[in-house]
N, C-alpha and C positions, 0 to 999 in steps of 0.2 A: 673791063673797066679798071682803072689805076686806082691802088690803096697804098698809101701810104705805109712806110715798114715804120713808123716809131717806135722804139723800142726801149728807151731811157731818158734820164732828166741829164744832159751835157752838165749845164751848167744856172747857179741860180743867182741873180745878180741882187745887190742891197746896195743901197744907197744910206753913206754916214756923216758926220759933220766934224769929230774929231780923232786928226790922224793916233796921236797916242794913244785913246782913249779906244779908241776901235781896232786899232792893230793889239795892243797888250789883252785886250778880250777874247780875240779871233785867232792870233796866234797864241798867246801864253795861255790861257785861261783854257778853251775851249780846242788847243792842240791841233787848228790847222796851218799846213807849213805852206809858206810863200812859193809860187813857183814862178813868180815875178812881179817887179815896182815898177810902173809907170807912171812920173809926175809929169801930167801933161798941162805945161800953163797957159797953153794957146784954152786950153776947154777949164782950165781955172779947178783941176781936181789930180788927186792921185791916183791911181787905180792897182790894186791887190787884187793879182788872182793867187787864190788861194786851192791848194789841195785836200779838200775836205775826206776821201778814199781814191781809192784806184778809180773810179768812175765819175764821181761829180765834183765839181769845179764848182767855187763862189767867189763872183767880181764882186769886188770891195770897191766902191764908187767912193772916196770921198772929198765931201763938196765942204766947204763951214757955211757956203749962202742958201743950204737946200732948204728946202721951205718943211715945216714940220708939217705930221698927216693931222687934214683937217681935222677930220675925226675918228673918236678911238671907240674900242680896235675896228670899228665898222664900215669906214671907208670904204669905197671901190677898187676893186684892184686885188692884188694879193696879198692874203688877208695874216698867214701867217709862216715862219718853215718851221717845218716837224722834221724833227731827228729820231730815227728807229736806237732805244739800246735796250740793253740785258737786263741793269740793276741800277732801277730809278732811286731807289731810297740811298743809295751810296753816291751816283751821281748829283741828286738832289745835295746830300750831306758836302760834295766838294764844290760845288757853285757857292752854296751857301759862305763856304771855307775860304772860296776866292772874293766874297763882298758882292755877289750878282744876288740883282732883287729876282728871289724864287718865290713861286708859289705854291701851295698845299699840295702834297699830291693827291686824285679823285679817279675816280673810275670813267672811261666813257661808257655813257650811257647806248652805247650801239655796239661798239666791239667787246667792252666788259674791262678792256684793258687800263692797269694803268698809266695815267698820264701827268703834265704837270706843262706848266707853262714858266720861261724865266725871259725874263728882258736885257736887249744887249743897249750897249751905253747913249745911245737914241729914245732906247726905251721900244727899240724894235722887239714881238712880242715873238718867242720861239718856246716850238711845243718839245717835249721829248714824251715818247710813247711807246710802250714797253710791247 
């Protein structure tokens, strides 16, 4: 019987409403580089992919008519992205340093590990997790 090989995340797509406000976040702020602009105005948006490592890719969808998530953070769908790094209290310390709303760091209660959650200019909620 056929199984599937998946073996990684390609790429994860977000959907934004403001181009400066999301590229200066994504690129400057958060240090992923463009590996192409696409303003497409037949589809009424620009689209950023961006190089987040050697392996995962994230399309920057943005729209200014996209509708805001009904509800927070519990909607349907996907719920949040989590970034693996090293040294959350110094990363924490430069979000803070660039004007991104951070939150407390806390323990997960299952892995042990620390975590923290910060919002990018949508108010999209992104975890980092140590």
């Amino acid at each position: 019987m056929y199984q599937p090989a998946f073996n990684k995340i390609h790429h994860i797509a977000i959907i934004a409403a403001d181009y400066e406000k999301s590229r200066q976040f994504y690129v400057d702020i958060l240090g992923f580089s463009i590996i192409r602009e696409n303003h497409r105005p037949e589809k009424g948006d620009i689209k950023l992919d961006l190089k987040m490592n050697e392996e995962i890719e994230i399309e920057l969808f943005i729209k200014s008519d996209a509708p805001k998530r009904l509800t927070y953070p519990e909607a349907k769908g996907y719920r949040h992205l989590a970034i693996k790094t090293t040294n959350i209290e110094e990363d924490r310390n430069y979000l803070i340093s660039q004007g991104v709303k951070v939150e407390e760091i806390r323990q997960d209660e299952i892995t042990d590990r620390k975590m923290l959650f910060f919002y990018d200019p949508d108010d999209l909620p992104i975890e980092l997790h140590e």
